[in-house]
C-alpha positions as CSV (number, residue, x, y, z in Angstrom):
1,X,-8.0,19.5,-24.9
2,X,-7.2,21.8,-22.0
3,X,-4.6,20.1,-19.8
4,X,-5.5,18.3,-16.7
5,X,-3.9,18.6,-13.3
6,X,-3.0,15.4,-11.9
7,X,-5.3,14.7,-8.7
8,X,-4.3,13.0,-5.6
9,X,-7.0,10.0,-4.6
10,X,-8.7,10.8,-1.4
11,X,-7.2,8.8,1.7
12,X,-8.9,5.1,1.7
13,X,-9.9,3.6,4.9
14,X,-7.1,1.4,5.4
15,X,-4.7,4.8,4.8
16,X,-6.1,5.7,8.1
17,X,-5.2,2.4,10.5
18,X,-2.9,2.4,12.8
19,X,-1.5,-0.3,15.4
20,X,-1.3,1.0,18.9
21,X,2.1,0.0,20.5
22,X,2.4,0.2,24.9
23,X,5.0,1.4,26.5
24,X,6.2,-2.8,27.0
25,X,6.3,-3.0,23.1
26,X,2.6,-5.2,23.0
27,X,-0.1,-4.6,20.3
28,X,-3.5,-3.1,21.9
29,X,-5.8,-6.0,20.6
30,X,-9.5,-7.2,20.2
31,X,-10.3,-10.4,21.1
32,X,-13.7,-11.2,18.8
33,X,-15.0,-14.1,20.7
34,X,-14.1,-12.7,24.5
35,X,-15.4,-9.0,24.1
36,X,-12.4,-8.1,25.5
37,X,-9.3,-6.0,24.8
38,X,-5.5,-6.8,25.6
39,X,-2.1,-5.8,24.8
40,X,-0.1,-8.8,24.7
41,X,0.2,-9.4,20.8
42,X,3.9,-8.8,19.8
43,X,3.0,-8.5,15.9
44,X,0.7,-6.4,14.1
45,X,-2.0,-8.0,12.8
46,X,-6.1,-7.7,11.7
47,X,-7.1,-7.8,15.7
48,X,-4.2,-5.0,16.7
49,X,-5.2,-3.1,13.3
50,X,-7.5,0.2,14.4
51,X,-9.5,2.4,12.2
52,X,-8.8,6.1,14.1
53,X,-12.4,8.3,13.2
54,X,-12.0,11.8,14.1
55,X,-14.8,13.5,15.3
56,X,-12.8,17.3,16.3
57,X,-9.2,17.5,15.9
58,X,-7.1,20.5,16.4
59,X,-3.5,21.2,16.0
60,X,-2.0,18.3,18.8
61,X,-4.8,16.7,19.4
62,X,-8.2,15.5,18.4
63,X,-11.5,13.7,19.8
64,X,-11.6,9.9,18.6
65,X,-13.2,6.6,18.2
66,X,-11.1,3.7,17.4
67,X,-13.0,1.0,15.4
68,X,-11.8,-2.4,14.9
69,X,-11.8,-4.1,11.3
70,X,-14.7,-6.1,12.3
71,X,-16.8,-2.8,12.9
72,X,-17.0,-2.4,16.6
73,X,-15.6,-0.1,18.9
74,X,-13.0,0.3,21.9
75,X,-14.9,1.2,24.8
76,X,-14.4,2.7,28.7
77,X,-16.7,1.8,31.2
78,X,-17.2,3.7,34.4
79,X,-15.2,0.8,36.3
80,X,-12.1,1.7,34.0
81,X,-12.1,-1.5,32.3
82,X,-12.2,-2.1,28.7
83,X,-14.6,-4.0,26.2
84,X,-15.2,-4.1,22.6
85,X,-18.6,-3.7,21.2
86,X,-21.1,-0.7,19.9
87,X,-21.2,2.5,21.5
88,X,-24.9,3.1,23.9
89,X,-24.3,7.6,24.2
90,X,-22.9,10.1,22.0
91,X,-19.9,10.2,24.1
92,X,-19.2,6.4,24.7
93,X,-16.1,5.3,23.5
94,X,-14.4,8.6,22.6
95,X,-11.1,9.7,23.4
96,X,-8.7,12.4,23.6
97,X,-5.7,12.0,21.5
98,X,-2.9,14.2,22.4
99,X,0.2,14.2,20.1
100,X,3.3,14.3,21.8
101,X,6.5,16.0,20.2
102,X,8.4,12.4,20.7
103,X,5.9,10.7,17.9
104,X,3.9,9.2,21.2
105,X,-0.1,9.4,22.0
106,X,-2.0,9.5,25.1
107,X,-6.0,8.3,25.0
108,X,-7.8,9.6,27.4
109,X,-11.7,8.9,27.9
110,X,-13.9,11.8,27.5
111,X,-16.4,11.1,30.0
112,X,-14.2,10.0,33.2
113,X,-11.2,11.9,32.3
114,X,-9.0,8.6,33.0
115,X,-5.9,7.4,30.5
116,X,-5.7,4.6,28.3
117,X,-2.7,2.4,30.1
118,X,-1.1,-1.2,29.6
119,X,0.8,-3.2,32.6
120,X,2.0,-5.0,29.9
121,X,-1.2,-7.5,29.6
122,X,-4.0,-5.4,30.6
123,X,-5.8,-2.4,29.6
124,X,-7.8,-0.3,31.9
125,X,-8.8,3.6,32.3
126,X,-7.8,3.8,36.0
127,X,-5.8,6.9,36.4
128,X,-6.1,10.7,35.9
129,X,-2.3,11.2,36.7
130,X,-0.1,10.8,33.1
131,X,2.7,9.1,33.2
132,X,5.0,6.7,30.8
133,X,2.9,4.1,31.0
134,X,-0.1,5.6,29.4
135,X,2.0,6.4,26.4
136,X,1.2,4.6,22.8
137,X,3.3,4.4,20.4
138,X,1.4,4.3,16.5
139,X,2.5,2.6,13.6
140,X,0.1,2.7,10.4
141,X,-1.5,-0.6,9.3
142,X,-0.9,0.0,5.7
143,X,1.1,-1.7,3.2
144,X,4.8,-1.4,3.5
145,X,5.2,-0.3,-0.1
146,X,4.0,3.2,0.2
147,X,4.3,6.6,-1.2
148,X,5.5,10.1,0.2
149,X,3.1,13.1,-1.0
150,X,3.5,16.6,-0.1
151,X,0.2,18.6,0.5
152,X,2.0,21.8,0.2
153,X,4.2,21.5,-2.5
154,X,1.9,19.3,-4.6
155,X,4.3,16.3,-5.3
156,X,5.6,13.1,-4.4
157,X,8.9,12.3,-3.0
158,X,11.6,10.6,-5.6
159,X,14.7,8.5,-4.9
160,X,17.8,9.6,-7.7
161,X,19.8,6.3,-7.3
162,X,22.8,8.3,-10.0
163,X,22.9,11.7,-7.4
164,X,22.5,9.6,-4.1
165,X,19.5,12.1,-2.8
166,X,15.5,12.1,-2.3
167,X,13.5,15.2,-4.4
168,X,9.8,16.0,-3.9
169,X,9.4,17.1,-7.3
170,X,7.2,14.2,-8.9
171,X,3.7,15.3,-10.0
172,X,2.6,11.6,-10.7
173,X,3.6,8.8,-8.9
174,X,4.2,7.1,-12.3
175,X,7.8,5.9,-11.4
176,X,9.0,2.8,-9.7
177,X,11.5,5.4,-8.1
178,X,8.1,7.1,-6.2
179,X,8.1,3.8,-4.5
180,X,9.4,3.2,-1.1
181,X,9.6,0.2,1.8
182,X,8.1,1.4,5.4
183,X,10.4,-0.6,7.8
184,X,9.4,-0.8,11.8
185,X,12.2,-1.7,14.0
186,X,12.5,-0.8,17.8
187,X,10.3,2.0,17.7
188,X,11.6,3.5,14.4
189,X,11.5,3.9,11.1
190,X,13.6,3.3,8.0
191,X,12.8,4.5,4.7
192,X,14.5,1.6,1.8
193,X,14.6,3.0,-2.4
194,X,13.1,0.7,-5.0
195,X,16.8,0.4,-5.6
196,X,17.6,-0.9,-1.9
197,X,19.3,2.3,-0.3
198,X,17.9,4.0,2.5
199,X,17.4,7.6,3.0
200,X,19.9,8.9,6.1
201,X,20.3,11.8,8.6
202,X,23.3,12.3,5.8
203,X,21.4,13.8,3.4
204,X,22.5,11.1,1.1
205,X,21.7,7.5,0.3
206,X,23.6,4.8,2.1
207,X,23.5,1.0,0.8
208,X,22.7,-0.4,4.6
209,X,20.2,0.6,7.9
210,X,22.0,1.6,10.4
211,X,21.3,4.7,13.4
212,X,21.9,6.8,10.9
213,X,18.9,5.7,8.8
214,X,16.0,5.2,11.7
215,X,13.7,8.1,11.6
216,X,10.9,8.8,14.3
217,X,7.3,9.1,13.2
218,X,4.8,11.6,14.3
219,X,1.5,10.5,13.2
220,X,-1.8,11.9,12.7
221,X,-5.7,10.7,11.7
222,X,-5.4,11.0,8.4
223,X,-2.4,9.7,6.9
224,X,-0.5,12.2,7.7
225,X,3.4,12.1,8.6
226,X,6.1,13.3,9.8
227,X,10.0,12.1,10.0
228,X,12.5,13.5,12.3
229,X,15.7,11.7,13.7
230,X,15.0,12.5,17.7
231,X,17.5,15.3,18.0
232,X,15.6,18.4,16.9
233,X,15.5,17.6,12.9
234,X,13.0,16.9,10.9
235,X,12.6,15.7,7.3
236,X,11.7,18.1,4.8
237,X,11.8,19.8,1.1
238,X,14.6,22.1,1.0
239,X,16.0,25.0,-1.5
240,X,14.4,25.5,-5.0
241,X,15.3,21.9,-6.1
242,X,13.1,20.6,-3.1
243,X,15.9,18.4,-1.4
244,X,14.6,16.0,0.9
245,X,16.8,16.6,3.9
246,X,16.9,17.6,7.8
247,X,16.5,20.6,9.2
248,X,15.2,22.6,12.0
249,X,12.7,25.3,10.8
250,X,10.2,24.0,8.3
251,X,7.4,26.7,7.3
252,X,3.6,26.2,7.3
253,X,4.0,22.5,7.4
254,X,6.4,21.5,5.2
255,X,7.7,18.8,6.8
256,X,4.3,16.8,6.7
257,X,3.7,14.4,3.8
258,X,0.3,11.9,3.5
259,X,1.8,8.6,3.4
260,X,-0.6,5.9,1.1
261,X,0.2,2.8,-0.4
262,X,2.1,3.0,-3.4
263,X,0.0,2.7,-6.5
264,X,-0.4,0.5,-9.3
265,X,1.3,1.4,-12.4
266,X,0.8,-0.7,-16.1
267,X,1.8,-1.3,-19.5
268,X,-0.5,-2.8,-21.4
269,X,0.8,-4.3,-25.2
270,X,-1.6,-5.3,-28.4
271,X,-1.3,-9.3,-30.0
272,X,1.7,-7.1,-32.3
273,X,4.0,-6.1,-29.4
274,X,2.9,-2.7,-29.5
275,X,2.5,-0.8,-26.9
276,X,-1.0,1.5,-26.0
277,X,-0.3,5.0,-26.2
278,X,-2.1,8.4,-25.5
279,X,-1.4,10.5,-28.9
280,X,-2.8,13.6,-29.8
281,X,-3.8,14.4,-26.0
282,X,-6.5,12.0,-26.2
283,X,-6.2,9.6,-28.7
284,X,-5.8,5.7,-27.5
285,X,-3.1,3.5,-30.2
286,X,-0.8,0.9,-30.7
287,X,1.6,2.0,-32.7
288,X,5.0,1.8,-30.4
289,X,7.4,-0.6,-29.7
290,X,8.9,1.9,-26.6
291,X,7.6,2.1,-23.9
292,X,6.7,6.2,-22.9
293,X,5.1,7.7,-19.8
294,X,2.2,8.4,-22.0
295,X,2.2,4.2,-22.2
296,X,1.6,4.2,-18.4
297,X,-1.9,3.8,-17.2
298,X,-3.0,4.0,-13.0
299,X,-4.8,0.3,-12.0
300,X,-7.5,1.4,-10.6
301,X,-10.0,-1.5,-9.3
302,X,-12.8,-2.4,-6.8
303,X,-12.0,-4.8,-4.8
304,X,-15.3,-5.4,-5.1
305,X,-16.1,-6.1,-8.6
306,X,-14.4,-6.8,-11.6
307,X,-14.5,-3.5,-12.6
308,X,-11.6,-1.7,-14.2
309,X,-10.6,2.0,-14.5
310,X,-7.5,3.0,-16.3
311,X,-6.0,6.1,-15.5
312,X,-3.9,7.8,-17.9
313,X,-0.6,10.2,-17.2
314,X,-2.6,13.2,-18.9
315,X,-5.0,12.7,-14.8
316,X,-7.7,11.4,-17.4
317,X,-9.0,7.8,-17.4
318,X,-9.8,6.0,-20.7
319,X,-13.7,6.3,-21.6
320,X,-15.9,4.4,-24.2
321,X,-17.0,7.2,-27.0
322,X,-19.2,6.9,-29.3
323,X,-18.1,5.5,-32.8
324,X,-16.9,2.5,-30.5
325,X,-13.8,4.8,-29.7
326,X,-11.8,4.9,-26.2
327,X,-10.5,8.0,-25.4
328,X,-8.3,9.3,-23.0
329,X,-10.6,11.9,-21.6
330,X,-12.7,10.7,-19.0
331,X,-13.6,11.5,-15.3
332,X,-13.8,9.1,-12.3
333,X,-17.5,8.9,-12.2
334,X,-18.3,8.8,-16.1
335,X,-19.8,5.3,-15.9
336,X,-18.2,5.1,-19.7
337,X,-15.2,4.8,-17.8
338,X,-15.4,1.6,-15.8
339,X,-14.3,-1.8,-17.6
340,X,-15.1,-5.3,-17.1
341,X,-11.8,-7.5,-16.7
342,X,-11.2,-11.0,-17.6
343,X,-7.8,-13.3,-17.2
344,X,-6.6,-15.5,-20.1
345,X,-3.4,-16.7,-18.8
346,X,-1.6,-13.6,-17.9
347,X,-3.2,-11.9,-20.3
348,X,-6.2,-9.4,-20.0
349,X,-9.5,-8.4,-21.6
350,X,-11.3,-5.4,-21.1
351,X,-14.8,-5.2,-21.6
352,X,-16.8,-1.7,-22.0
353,X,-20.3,-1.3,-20.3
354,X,-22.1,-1.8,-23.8
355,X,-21.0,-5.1,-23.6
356,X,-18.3,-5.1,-26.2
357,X,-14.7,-6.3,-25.8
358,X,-11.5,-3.6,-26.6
359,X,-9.6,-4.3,-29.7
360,X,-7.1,-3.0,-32.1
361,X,-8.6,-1.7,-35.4
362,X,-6.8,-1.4,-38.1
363,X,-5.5,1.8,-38.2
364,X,-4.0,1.0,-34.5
365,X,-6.4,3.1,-32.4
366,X,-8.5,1.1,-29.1
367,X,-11.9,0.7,-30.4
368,X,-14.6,-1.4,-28.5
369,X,-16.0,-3.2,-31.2
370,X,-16.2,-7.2,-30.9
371,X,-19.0,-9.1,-29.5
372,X,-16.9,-12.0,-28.8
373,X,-13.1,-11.8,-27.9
374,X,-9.7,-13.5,-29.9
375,X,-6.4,-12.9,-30.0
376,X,-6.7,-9.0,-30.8
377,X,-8.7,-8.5,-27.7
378,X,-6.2,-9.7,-25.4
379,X,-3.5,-7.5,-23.6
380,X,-0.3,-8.5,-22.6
381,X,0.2,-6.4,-19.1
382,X,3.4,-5.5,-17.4
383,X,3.7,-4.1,-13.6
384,X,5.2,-0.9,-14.9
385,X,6.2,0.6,-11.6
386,X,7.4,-2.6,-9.5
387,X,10.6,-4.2,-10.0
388,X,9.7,-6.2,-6.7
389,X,6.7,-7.2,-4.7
390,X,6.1,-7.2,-0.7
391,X,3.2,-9.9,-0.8
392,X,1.1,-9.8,2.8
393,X,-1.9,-11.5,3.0
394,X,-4.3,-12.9,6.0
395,X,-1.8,-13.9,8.2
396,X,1.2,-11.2,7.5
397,X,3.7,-10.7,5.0
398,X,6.0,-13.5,2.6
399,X,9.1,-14.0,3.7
400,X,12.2,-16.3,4.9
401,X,12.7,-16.6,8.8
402,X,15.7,-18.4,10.8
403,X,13.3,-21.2,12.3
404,X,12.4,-22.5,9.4
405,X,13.8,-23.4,6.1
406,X,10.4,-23.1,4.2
407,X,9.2,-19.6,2.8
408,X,6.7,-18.3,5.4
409,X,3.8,-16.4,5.2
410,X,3.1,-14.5,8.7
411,X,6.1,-12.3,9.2
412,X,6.0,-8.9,10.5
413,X,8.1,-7.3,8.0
414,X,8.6,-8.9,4.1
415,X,11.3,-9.9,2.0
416,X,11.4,-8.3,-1.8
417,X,10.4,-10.7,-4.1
418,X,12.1,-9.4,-7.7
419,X,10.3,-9.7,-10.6
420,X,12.1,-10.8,-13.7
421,X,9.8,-10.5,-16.7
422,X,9.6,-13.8,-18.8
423,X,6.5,-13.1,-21.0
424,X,3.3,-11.1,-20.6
425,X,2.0,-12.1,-17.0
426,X,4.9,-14.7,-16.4
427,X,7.4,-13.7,-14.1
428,X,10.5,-15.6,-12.8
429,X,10.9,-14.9,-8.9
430,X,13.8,-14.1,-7.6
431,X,15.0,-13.9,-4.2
432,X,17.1,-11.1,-2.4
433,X,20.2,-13.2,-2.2
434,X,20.0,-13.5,-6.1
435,X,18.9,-17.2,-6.0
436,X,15.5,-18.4,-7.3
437,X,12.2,-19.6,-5.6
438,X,11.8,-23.4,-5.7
439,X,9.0,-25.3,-5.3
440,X,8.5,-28.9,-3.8
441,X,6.1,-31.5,-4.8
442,X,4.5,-30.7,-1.4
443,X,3.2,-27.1,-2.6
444,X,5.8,-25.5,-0.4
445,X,8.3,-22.9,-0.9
446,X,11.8,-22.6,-0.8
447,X,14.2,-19.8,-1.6
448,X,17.1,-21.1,-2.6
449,X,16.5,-22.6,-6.0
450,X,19.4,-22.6,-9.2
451,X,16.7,-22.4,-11.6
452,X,13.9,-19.7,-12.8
453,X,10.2,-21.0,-12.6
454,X,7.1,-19.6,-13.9
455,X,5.1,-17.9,-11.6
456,X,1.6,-15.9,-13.6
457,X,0.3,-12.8,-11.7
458,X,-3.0,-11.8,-12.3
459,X,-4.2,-8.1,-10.7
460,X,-7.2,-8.4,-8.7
461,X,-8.2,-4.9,-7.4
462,X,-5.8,-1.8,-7.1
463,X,-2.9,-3.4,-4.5
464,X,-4.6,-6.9,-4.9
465,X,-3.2,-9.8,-6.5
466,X,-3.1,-13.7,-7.4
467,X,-0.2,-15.6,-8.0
468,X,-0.3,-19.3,-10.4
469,X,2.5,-21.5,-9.3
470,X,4.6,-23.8,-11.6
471,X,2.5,-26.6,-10.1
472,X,-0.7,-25.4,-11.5
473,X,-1.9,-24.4,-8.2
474,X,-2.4,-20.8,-6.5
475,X,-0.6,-19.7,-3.8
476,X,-2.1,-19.0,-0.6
477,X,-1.6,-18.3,2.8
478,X,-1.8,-20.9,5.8
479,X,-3.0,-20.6,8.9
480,X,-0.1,-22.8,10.3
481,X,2.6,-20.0,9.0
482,X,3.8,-22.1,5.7
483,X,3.1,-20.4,2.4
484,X,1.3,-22.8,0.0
485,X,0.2,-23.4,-3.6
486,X,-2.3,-25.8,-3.6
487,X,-5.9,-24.2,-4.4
488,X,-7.4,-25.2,-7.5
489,X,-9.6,-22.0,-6.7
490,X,-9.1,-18.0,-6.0
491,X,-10.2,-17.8,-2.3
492,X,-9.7,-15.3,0.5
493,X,-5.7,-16.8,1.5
494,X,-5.2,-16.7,-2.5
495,X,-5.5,-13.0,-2.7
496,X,-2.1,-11.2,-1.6
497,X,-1.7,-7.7,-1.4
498,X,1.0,-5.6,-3.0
């Protein structure tokens, strides 16, 4: 088989939102049941979160719409006041984005020619005259856990924990080391390993933030990034090694990278403790107790559905063949590839679009052969690529804050949840101090507990998850702030992204 090049997925919607931060540090918001639009949210949340669609864009700036997650648009009217609804011409609701060297944008209406400004509460299009106040700060929406990519040279940026420094040398963002934490304080940015250092103006790791580790962002529609520290350099891949470092001339646009949410990386292990392989370019088996990057496969799920694809470290996704054989040779849209998941406690079964359940035969190669699934047709799976989570679900992220002494679960910025593997789909959660997540007979959280509990983590689309508590329960988020586990069922606050 002729090799494959490894393929960077297309930018997904939420790649492309973006918070939109006044000059007073507010959140430009929707208010659903008002029709209007404010800026007096302090957090970034789904009414602050902004879908930018370009219509023209060229070099530092572009013509916009910003569209809110529940489908309708930020609009000018000829008074210069704001609203939020459906566009009624062509030109309603566009803007000018102009991209200013400091990271900044301006929006200014296409039709009267006025600026998007804050006085700290309000939002109006009153005045043609730019100043500081019509100046708006983006952060992107997205998960915290992202990944760096580099359009230009083709690969992703890697921390080296044993030489201290960042390369953009990965071809496949198979490693838990491909994996970094996005974190938003006053206006900057700081960029934390999967081994808790953060990248520095050094050129070198350090083991806390400080000055020397906030970075300015320059955004743009699209995912794309770029770092600088506010002096005059910029973040980029350097000498034939590709060092990630600063410096002052980058060429042809080196120093941008297309920032997405890191993906999901698996192991998946037969009823023998063996792990699946890719052999033989193409081949599917069980026949190793090590784990290999050919044992890695890319989650890939609808949110949607139940549907599955697996995508191998070859760029190829596993495929139903006939002779009841997977191979690891299929492409994205091959309907043979797509798989029908199911949860068993932890553990997972795959079923292929003829209806029959994967198995081990007995010469160790993935067949899809039974019509009814045991013990050889469950998988024991292992996040391969995530020593820690960064749970955020409907009302922000999981974490610890000073005001209260329960585990919360609407902050603006998570704590790392380690993961210490127990058994397939059992983890023991561990907090950052080292201590261990307790629970009390209320269904509340607490992270300060002496002993490991079980916690079972089911995958429920690509950066989508459920979490079983040790009381039986699943964990969900509250409206009230308090992170619970107390559903006997998987609804909308059970599902936590990672």
């Amino acid at each position: 088989m002729e090799e494959v090049e490894w393929t960077p997925r297309q930018p997904r919607a939420e790649d492309l939102r973006v918070g939109l931060i006044s000059w007073a540090g507010s959140y430009l918001s929707y208010q659903p049941y008002k029709n209007t639009v404010t800026a007096t949210a302090k957090g970034l949340g789904r009414r602050q979160t902004w879908e930018i669609l370009v219509s023209n864009e060229h070099d530092t700036q572009a013509v916009v719409r910003l569209r809110s997650l529940q489908g309708l648009y930020l609009l000018c009217e000829a008074d210069g006041s704001l609203c939020y609804g459906r566009p009624r011409t062509s030109h309603h609701g566009c803007f000018l984005i102009r991209f200013h060297r400091n990271g900044q944008w301006t929006l200014q209406c296409i039709i009267s020619g006025r600026y998007l400004e804050s006085d700290g509460e309000d939002v109006f299009c009153t005045s043609r005259v730019l100043s500081a106040y019509h100046m708006w700060t983006p952060r992107p929406a997205l998960h915290v856990h992202v990944i760096l990519f580099s359009p230009l040279n083709h690969c992703y940026a890697r921390a080296d924990p044993t030489m201290g420094r960042v390369w953009v040398d990965a071809p496949i963002p198979c490693l838990e080391e491909c994996g970094f934490l996005l974190h938003f304080q006053d206006g900057c940015y700081h960029l934390e390993t999967s081994a808790h250092t953060f990248v520095s103006h050094l050129d070198r790791l350090v083991s806390q933030p400080s000055t020397q580790t906030a970075f300015h962002m320059q955004v743009r529609p699209g995912g794309l990034v770029a770092l600088s520290d506010g002096e005059g350099g910029i973040l980029y891949p350097q000498g034939t090694r590709l060092l990630l470092s600063l410096g002052s001339s980058p060429h042809g646009g080196e120093e941008w990278f297309i920032l997405q949410r890191c993906p999901t990386w698996v192991s998946l292990t037969s009823k023998a403790r063996k792990f699946l392989s890719v052999v033989y370019d193409v081949e599917v088996c069980a026949a190793s107790e090590h784990i290999s990057p050919m044992s890695l496969f890319q989650f890939e799920c609808d949110n949607e559905t139940p549907t599955l694809q697996l995508r191998s470290a070859n760029g190829c996704y596993l495929a139903q063949r006939r002779h009841r054989a997977v191979m690891a040779d299929g492409h994205p849209m091959e309907c043979e590839t797509f798989f029908r998941m199911h949860w068993n406690c932890g553990r997972i079964l795959l079923q292929s679009p003829n209806g029959r359940f994967l198995g081990i035969a007995a010469n160790g190669l993935l067949m899809g052969s039974a019509t009814i699934p045991g013990p050889n047709e469950e998988f024991g799976i292992r996040l391969a690529n995530r020593p820690f989570l960064a749970l955020r679900g409907r009302y922000g992220y999981v974490g610890t804050s000073s005001e209260h002494d329960l585990l919360q679960c609407n902050m603006d910025q998570p704590d790392c949840i380690h993961l210490l593997p127990c058994r397939q789909g059992i983890y023991h959660f561990q907090a950052q101090g080292g201590s261990f997540w307790s629970i009390t007979s209320f269904g509340t959280f607490r992270p300060w507990g002496k002993f490991a509990l079980n916690f079972c983590i089911e995958l429920q689309g690509s950066n989508l998850l459920t979490v079983l508590a040790p009381n039986g329960f699943y964990m969900r988020s509250d409206r009230s702030g308090t992170l619970l586990a107390d559903s006997e069922d998987i609804t909308k606050e059970c599902i936590w992204e990672f």
